[in-house]
Residue, then its C-alpha position, 0 to 999 in steps of 0.5 A: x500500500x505504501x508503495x502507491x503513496x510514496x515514491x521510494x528508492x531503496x527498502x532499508x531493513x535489519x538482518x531479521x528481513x535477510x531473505x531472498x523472498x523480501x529481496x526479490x519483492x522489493x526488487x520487483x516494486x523498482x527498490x534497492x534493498x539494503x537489508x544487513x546480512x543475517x550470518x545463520x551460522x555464516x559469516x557476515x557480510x559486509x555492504x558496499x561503501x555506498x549501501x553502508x551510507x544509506x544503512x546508516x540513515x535508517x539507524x539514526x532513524x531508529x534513535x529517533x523512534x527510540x527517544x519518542x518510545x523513551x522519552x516522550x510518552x510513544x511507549x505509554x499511548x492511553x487513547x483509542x482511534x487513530x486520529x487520536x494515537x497520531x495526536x499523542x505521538x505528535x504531542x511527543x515530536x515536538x518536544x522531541x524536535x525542540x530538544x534536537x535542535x537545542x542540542x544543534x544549535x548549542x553545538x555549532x554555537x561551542x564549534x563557533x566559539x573554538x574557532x574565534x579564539 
């Protein structure tokens, strides 16, 4: 369903969905997917330098979701109905997004005091 919503390049995922079965599907709707290998016993195998780039992006995705669930109430929702879950999590980003760019602008505030003295 998603895919007739939004226009995606590459399916990013964890070593749980390393099967050829969700590779092939995703290659099949014109994605790229960058899913870490699951060794089964195996040896791991390592991306490419430019997967590995875009892999990354999903981790501080993760970081994200896992400060809401922590921090800012995602984990405790005590409503019903999904316009109501969406309100209570969104009351959640943006205290988050505050936090976030409190912490940038105080550390390209301390970069700038290094660099004038």
């Amino acid at each position: 369903m998603s895919h007739e919503r939004v226009t995606n390049c590459y399916d990013l995922m964890d070593a749980a969905y390393d099967s050829e079965i969700i590779k092939k599907f995703s290659e099949g709707l014109g994605h790229v997917p960058i899913i870490d290998s699951n060794p089964r016993g195996g040896e791991k195998i390592p991306f490419d330098p430019t997967k590995e780039v875009r892999y990354r992006q999903r981790s501080s995705v993760e970081r994200v979701f896992g400060r809401l669930k922590d921090e800012y109430g995602g984990r405790m929702i005590r409503v019903r109905g999904a316009e109501k879950v969406m309100a209570h999590l969104l009351f959640g980003i943006i205290p988050l997004t505050v936090d976030q760019l409190s912490r940038f602008i105080e550390y390209n505030v301390l970069r700038l005091h290094q660099h004038c003295y």
